[in-house]
C-alpha positions in Angstrom: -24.4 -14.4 12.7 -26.1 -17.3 11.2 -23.3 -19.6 10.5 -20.3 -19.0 12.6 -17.3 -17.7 10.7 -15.0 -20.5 9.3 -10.8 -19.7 10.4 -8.2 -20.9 9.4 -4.7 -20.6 11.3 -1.9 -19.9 9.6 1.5 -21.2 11.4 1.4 -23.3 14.2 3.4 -21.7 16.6 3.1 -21.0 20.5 1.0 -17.9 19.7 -1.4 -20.0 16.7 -2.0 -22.1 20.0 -3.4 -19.7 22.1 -5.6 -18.4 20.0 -6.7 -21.7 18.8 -7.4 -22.3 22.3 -9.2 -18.6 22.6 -11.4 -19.2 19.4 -12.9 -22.9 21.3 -14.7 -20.5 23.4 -15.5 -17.9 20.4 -19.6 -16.9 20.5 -19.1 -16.3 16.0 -16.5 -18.2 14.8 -14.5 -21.5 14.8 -11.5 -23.2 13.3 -12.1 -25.1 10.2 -8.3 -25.5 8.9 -4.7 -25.0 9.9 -2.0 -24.4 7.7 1.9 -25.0 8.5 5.5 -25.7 6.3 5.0 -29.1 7.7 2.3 -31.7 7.4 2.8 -32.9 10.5 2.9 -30.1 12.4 -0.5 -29.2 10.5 -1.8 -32.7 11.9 -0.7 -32.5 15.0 -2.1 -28.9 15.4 -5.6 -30.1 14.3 -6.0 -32.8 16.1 -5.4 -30.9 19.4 -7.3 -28.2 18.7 -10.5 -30.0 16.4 -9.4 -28.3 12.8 -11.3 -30.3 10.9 -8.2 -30.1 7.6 -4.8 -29.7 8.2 -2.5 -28.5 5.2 1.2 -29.0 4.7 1.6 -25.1 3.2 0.3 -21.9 3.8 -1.0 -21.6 -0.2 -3.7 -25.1 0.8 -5.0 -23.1 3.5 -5.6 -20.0 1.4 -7.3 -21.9 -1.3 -9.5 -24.0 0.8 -12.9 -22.9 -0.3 -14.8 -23.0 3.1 -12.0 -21.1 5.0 -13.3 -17.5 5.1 -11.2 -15.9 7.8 -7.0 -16.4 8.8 -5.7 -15.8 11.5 -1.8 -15.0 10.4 1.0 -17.0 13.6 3.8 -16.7 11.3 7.2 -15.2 12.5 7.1 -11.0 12.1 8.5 -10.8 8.9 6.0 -12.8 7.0 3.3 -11.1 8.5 2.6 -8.7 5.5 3.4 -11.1 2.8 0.6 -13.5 4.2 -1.4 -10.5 5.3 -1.8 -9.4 1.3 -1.8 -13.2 0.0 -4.8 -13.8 2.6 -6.4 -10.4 1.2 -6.0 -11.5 -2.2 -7.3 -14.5 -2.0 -10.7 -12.9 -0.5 -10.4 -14.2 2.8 -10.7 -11.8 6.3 -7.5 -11.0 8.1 -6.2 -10.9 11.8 -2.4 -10.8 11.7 -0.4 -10.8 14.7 1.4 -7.3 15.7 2.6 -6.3 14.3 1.1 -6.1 10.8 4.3 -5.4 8.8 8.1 -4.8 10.0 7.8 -1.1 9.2 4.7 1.2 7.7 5.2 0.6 4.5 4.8 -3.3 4.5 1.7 -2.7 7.0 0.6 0.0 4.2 0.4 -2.5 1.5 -1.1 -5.1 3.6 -4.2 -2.5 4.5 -4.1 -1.7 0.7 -4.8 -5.2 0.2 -7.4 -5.7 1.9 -8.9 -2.3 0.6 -8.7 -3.2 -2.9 -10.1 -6.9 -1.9 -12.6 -5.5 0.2 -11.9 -7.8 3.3 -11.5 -7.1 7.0 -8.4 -6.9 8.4 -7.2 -6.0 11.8 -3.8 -6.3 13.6 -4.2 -8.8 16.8 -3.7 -6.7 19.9 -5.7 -8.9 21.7 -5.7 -6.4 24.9 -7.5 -3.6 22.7 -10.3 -6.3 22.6 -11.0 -6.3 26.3 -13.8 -4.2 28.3 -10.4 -3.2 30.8 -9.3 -0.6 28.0 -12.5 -0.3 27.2 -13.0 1.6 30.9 -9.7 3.0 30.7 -10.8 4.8 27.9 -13.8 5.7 29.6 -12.3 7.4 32.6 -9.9 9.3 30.5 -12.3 10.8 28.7 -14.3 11.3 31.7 -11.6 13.4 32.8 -11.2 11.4 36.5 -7.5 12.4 37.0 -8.2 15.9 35.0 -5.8 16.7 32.3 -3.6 13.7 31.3 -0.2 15.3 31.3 2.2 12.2 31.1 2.1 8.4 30.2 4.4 5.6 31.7 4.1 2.2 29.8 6.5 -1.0 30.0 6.6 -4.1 28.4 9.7 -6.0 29.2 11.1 -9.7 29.8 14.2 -11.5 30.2 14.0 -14.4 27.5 17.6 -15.5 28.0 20.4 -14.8 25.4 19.7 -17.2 22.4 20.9 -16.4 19.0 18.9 -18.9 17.5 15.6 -17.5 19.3 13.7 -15.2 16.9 13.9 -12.9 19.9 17.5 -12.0 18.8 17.1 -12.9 15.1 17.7 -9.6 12.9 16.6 -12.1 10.0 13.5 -12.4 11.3 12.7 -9.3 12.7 13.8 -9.4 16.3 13.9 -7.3 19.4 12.2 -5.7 21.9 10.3 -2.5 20.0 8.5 -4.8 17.5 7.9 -7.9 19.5 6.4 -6.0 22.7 7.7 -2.0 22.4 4.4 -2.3 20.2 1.9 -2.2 22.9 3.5 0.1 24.5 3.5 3.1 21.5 -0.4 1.8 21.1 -1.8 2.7 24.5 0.2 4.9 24.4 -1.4 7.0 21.3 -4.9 5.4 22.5 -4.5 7.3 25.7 -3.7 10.7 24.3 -6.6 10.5 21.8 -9.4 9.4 24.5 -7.8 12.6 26.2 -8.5 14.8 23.2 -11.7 13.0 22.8 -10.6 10.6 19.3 -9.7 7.3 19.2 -5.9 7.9 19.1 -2.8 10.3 18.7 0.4 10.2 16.7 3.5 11.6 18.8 5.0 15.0 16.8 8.1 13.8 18.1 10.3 10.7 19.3 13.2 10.8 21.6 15.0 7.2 22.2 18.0 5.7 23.5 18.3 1.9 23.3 20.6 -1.0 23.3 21.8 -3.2 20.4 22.9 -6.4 21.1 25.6 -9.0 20.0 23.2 -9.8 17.2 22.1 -6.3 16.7 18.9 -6.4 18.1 17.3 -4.3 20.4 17.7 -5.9 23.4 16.6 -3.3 25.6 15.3 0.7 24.8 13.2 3.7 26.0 11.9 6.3 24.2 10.3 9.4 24.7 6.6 10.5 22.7 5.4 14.0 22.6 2.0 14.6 21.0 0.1 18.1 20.1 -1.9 18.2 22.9 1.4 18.1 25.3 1.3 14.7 26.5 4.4 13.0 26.9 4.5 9.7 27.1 7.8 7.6 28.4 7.9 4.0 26.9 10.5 1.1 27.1 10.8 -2.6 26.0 13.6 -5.4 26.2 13.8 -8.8 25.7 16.4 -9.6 28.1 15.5 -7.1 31.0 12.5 -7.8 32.8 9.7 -4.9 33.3 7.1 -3.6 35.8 5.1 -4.2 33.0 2.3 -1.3 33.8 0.1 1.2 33.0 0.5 5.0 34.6 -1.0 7.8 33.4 -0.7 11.0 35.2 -3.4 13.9 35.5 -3.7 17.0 36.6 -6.2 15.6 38.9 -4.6 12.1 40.3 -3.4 9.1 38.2 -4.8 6.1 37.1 -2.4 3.0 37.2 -3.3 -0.6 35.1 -1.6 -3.5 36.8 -1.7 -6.0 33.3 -2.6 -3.9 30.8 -1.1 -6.5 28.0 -2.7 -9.5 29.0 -5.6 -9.0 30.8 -7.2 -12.5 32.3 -6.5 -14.8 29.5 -9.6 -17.1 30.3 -12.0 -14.4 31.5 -11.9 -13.0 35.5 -11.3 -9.9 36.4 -9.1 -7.2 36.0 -8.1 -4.1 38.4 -7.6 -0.6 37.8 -6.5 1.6 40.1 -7.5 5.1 40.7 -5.9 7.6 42.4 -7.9 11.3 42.7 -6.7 14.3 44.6 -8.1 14.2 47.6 -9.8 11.2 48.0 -9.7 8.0 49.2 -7.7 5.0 46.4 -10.0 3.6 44.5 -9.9 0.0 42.8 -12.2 -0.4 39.7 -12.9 -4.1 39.1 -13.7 -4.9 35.5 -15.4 -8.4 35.2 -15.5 -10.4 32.0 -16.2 -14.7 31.9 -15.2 -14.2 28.0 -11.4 -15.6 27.2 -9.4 -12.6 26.0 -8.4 -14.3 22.5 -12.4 -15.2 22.2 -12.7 -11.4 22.3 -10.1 -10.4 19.7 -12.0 -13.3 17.3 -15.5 -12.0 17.7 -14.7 -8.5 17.3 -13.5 -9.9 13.8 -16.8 -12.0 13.8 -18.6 -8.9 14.5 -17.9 -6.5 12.2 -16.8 -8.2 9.5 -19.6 -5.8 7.5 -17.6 -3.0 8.0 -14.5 -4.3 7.1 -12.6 -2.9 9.8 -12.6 -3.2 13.7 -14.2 -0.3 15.8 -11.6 1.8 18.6 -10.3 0.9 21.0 -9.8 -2.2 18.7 -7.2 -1.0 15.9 -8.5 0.3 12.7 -6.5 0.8 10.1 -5.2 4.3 10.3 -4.5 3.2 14.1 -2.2 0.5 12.6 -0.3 2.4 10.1 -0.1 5.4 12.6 1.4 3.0 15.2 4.0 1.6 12.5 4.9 4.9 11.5 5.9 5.7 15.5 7.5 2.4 15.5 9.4 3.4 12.9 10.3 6.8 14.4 12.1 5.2 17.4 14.3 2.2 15.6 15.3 5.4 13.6 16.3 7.1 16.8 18.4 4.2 18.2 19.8 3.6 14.4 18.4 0.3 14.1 17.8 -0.9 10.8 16.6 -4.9 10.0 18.7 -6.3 7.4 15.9 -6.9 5.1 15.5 -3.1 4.8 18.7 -2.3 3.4 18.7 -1.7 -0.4 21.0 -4.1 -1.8 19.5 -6.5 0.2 18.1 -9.8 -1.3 14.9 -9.2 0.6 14.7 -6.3 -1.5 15.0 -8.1 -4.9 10.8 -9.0 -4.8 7.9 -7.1 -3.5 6.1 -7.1 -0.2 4.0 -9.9 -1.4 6.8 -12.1 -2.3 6.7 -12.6 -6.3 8.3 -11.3 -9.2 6.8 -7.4 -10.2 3.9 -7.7 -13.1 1.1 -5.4 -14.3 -2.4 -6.1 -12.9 -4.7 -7.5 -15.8 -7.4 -4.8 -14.3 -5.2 -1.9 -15.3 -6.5 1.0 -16.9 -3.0 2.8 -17.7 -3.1 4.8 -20.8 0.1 5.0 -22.9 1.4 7.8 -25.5 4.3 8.5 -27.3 7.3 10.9 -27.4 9.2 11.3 -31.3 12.4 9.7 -30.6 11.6 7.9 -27.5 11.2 3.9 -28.8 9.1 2.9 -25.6 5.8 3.7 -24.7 4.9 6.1 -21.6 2.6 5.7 -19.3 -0.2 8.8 -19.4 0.5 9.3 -15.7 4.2 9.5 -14.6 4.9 8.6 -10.7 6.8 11.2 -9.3 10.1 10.4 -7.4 11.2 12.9 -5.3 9.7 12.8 -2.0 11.0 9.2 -1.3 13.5 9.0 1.3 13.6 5.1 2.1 14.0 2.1 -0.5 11.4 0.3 1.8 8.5 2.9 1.1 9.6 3.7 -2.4 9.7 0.3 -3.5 6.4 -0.3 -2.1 4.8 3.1 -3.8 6.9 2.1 -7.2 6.1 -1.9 -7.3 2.3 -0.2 -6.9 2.3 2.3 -9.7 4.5 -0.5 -11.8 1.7 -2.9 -11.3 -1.5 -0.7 -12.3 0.7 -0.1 -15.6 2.8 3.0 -14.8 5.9 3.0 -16.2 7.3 6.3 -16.4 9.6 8.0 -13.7 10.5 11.5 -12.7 13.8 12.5 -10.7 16.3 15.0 -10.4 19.6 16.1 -9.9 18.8 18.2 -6.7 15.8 16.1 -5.3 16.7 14.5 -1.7 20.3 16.0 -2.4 20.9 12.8 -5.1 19.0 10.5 -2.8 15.4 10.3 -5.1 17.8 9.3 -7.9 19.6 6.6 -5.6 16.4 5.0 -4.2 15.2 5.1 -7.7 18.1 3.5 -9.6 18.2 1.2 -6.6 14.7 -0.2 -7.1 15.1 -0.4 -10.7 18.0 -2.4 -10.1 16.2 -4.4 -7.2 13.5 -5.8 -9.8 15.7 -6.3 -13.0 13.3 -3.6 -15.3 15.5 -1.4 -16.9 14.5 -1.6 -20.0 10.6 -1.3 -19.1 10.8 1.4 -17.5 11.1 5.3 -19.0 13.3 7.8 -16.5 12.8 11.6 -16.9 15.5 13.3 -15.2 16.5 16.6 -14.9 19.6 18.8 -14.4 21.2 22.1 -14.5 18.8 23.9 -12.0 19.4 27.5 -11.1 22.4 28.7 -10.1 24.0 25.9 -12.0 22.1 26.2 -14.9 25.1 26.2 -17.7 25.9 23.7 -20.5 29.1 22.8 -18.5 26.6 22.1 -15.5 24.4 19.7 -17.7 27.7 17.6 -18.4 29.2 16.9 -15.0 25.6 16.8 -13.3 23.7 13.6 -15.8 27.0 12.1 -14.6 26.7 12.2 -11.9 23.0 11.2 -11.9 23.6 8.4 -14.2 25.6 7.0 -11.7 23.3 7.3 -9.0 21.0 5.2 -10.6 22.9 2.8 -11.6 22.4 3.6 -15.4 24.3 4.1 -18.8 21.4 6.5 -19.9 18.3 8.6 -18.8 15.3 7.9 -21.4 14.4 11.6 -21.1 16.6 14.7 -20.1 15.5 17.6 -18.8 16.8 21.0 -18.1 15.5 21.7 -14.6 15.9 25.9 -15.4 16.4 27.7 -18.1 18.7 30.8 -18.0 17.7 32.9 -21.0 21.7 34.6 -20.5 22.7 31.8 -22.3 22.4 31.4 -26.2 19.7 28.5 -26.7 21.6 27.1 -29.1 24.4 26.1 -26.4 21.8 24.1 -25.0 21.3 22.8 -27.5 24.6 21.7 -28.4 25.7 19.9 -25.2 22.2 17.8 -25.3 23.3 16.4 -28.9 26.5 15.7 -27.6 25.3 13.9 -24.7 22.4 12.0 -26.9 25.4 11.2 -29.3 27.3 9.3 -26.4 23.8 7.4 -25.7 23.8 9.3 -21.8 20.3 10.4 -23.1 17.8 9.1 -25.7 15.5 12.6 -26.0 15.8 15.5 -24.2 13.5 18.6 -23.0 12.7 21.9 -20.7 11.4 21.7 -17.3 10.0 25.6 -16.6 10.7 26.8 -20.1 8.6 29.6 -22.0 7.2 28.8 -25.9 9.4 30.9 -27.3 12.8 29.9 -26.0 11.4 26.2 -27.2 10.8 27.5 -30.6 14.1 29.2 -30.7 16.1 26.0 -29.8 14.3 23.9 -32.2 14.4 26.6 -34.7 18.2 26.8 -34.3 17.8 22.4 -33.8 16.3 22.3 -37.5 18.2 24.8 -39.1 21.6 23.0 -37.9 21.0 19.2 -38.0 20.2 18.8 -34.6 18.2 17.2 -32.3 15.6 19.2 -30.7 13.6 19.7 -27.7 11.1 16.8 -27.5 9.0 17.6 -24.6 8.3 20.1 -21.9 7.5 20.1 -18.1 5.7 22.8 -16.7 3.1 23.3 -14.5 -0.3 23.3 -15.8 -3.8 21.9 -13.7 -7.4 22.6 -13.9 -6.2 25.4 -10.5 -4.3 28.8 -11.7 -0.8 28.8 -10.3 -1.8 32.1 -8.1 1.7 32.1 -6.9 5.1 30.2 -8.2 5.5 26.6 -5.9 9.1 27.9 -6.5 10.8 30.6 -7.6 11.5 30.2 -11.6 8.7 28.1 -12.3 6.6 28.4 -15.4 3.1 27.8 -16.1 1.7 26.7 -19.3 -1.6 27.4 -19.1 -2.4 30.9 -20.6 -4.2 30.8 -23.6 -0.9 31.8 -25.9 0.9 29.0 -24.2 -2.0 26.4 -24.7 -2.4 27.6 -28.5 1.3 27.2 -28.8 0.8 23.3 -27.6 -1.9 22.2 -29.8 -0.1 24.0 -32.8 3.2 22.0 -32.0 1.7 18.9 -30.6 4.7 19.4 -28.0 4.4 17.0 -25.4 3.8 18.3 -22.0 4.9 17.0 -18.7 3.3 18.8 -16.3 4.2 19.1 -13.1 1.7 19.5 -9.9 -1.0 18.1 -12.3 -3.6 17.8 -9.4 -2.6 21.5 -7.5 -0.7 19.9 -4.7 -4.3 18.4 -3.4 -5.9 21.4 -3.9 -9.1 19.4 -5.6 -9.1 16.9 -2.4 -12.3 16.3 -0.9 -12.4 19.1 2.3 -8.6 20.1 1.9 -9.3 23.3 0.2 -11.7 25.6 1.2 -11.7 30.0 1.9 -11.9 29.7 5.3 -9.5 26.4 5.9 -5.6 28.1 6.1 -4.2 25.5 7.8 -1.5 24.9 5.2 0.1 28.0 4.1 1.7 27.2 0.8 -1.3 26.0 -0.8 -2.9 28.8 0.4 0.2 30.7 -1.2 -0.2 29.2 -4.2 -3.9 28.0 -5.4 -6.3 30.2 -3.3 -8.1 32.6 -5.3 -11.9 33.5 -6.4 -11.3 31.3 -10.0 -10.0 28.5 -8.5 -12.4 28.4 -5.7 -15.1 28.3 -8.6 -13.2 26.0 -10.9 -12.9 23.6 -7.3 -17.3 23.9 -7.2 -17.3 22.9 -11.1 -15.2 19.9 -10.6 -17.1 19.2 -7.5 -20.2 19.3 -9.4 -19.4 17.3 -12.5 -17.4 14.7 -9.6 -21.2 13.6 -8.3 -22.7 13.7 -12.2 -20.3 11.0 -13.0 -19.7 9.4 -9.9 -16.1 10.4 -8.9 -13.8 12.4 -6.9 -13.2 16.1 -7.5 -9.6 15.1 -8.0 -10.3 12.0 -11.0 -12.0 15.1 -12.6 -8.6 17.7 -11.9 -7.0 14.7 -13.7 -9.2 14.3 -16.0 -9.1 17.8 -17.1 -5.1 17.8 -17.5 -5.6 14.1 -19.7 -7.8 15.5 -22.1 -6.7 18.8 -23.1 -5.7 19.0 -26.9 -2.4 18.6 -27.2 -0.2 15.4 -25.6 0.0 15.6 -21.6 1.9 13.2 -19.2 0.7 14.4 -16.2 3.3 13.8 -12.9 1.8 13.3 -9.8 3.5 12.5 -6.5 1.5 10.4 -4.0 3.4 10.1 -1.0 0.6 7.5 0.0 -1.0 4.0 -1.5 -4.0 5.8 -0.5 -3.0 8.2 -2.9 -2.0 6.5 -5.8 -5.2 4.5 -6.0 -7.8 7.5 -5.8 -5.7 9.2 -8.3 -5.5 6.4 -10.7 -9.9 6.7 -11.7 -8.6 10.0 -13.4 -7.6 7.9 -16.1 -11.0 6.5 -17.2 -13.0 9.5 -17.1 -13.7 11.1 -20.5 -14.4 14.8 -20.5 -16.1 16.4 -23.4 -14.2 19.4 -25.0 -17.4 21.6 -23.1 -16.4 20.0 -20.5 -13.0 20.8 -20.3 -13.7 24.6 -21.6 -16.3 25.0 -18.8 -14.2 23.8 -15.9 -11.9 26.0 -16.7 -14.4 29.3 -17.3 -12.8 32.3 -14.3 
């Protein structure tokens, strides 16, 4: 580099020290600024460690001009908020492990920095070091064979203090986060290098821990079992002290690392020790005159280009892969942070710690629905496979902020618990009467007027709610007389449960009847629909009673009407993903089920085609296809993923010319 990189610290705790002291011997960057709650601490800090500015708040630091990289100290559950703050405003990130209290505050923290186009990269300093460098080396090498298991510890006795942050459930405390962290990383790093990638998730996590008089985990073990039938045994505590090692076991010897974690904090070496079958111990020296925290800064200096840090160092998938374990075993033990529960007044603001507003860069579209006095959004965030308030507020504040507005839920989804989490965020961030809720009811066997009565209820109440904006039958059940239908919906728009109501899965002509028998009785009728319809042929129902409405009758019915549709599956499950789909790729059985044929395979090379003419993805132009037909469309889609939402979300602004549309479409 020409000029070395410019960081500024953020916190001035132990931990801001050490690598204050670690970046003094960095070969590509230096410290410029510190940042802290207190002035004087900011001073103090600077002074001892040559910051040439010291600020009295984190929001100085960020907007100091010359500072181009943070390095984020703070306690574990500010690390996302400051994480995305950082991102946002355009500087380079290393936040301390870990990078969010649970995946989805790590998930928006990497989406931050995506969508800033910075670097980021959680601080495990140890994955910086040429001593896991070699490790990795010798396990893909295959020295001790096959690896078969994994033994890793990391483990101290910090001495009961309620006041320590080590036993703080306010501020993310305990052993799995604070240390149990390096563990599930070498962990995963060691059953990749033995399938010959950078890292593994487990399949499966088995735990048993202790929770302690503050609730913390104060001591736990857990069990990882990955595809390529590895198993790895882990454990942490903060008031038990460790071996603190390394073992992996082969079918060929085992290789033990006496300090994996910490490996000579001002350069030296390190030993590994190998054991092969029949031969005699061997010690592998690894020699380094670099400090370990110098490491961890240049390999930001380095590839700050790229945007990301290169394996064994963690990228980003490696991060949100390692949260997602993390995860996996706090579930196991039933620990839960109380910032995570969903009336919780951590819960009342996003990740990023201010109140909910739409981006000025979004491209949302908006429509209308006769009866309906709010706008919708032209794409409507499906609800139903959130199962936590901490992901789902983090995939709804998203959608919320690039403009979406409209929600879809149901009476059966998550057995009542996609309404719940739903209601719950709406309630968390005070928008009621900005949002629009589509909710549906009376699914087969239950689908009877009496049904559609005791179930919006019952949903109502789930989300915390004196009406749904838009009610949907789920079914329909062509035994009963339409006009029953129709009878109970008036009755519950009369009592205000419902402000407009519609068919999810229901044919043109039972729609026609109902309004027909609507019109000709002074009734309310059916405002919209919600069936499936995408640029890929339903080969096969998703479920049995679904409807399609995309045969020509059906589409000519539409565009007479100008009914709204709703559809559902909008983007064929993925089908239109870059490399998901493909004759020979049968990986996933129902999509196979569902969207393989001959026409779709050649409607997936036309989308393909006009993707690279206009400079998108396949799936903007499987969007694009359902946006523009001739008749109103709200299309759902259901991203279970940031990643998702925002590669979805170009679909809006691509304009396809009636040809176009026809010609994607051709069988």
């Amino acid at each position: 580099m020409a000029e070395k990189l410019k960081w500024g610290i953020l916190a001035t705790g132990r931990i801001a020290g050490v690598f204050a002291e670690g970046l003094l011997h960095s070969e590509t960057g230096e410290l410029a600024a510190v940042g802290s709650r207190s002035e004087g601490s900011a001073q103090e800090f600077a002074e001892k460690y040559g910051a040439g500015r010291s600020y009295g708040s984190y929001e100085e630091l960020l907007n100091d001009p010359e500072v181009e990289a943070v390095y984020i100290a703070t306690p574990h559950t500010f690390h996302a908020e400051w994480s995305i703050k950082a991102a946002e405003a355009g500087k380079h990130v290393l936040c301390e492990k870990p990078l969010g209290i649970n995946h989805a505050q790590a998930m928006a923290a990497v989406e931050a920095a995506t969508e800033n186009d910075v670097f980021l990269m959680e601080a495990f300093m140890y994955r910086c070091h040429p001593q896991t460098a070699e490790l990795v080396r010798l396990i893909r090498k295959k020295e001790i064979g096959d690896v078969r298991m994994i033994d890793a510890s990391f483990g101290f006795s910090a001495g009961f203090d309620p006041e320590s942050r080590l036993f703080s459930p306010d501020l993310a405390g305990g052993g799995i986060l604070d240390v149990g962290c390096y563990c599930t990383s070498m962990s995963r790093l060691i059953a990749g290098a033995a399938s010959g990638v950078d890292f593994l998730d487990p399949v499966e996590v088995k735990a048993e821990g202790c929770l302690g008089k503050t609730g913390v985990d104060e001591y736990t073990a857990a069990v990882l079992a990955f595809e390529n039938g590895i198993i790895a045994r882990i454990s942490t505590s903060v008031s038990l002290a460790q071996e603190n090692t390394v073992r992996i076991y082969g079918t060929e010897g085992s290789i033990t690392v006496l300090v994996p974690w910490i490996p000579a904090r001002e350069g030296g070496e390190t030993l590994i020790e190998l054991n092969k079958k029949g031969a005699e111990p061997e010690t592998i020296s690894v020699q380094t005159d670099r400090w370990l925290y110098s490491l961890e800064a240049d390999m930001v200096g380095s590839n700050i280009e790229q945007r990301q840090a290169v394996p064994p160092a963690m990228t980003w998938k490696d991060t949100l892969g390692n949260m997602k374990t993390l995860d996996m075993w706090r579930q196991e033990i039933g620990f839960e942070y109380p910032m995570e529960k969903p009336d919780s007044q951590a819960q009342k603001l996003p990740v990023y710690g201010r109140p909910l507003s739409v981006r000025s860069d979004s491209v949302m579209k908006y429509g209308n629905i006769d009866g309906l006095d709010k706008k919708v959004s032209r794409l409507v965030m499906g609800v139903d496979y959130q199962r936590s308030i901490v992901h789902a507020s983090v995939m709804l504040d998203d959608y919320f902020e690039r403009g979406g507005n409209t929600f879809d839920t149901a009476y059966i989804y998550g057995s009542g618990q996609s309404e719940t989490i739903l209601g719950q965020w709406i309630r968390n961030r005070d928008i009621r009467d900005e949002v629009v809720v589509l909710d549906k009811g009376a699914h087969t066997p239950a689908c009877y007027p009496d049904a559609v009565k005791k179930e919006i209820a019952i949903s109502l109440e789930r989300m915390q709610t004196d009406y749904a904006d838009i009610y949907m039958l789920h079914r329909d059940n062509p035994e009963v007389p339409v006009g029953e239908f129709v009878d109970v919906l008036n009755e519950l728009a009369d009592k205000g449960m419902l402000q407009v109501f519609g068919g999810s899965n229901w044919s043109w002509k039972r729609l026609e009847e109902a309004n027909r028998y609507a019109e000709q009785n002074g009734k309310r009728g059916f405002s919209a629909v919600s069936n499936n319809f995408s640029l890929a042929r339903m080969v096969d129902p998703v479920w049995e009673g679904c409807i399609a409405a995309s045969e020509p009758e059906y589409r000519e019915w539409l565009e007479t009407t100008g009914m709204p549709l709703m559809p559902w599956s909008s983007q064929a499950r993925g089908f239109f993903v870059e490399g998901r789909a493909h004759p020979d790729k049968k990986e996933d059985p129902e999509l196979v089920r569902c969207w393989y044929s001959e026409d779709n395979f050649r409607r997936l090379e036309r989308a393909q085609e006009l993707a690279s003419k206009k400079g998108v993805l396949p799936i903007n132009i499987a969007l694009a296809y359902v946006l523009c037909q001739p008749f109103p469309t709200f299309p759902l889609i259901g991203p279970r993923l940031l990643e998702e939402t925002r590669t979805s979300f170009p679909g809006l602004i691509v304009d396809l010319t009636p040809e176009e549309v026809r010609w994607l479409n051709l069988e």
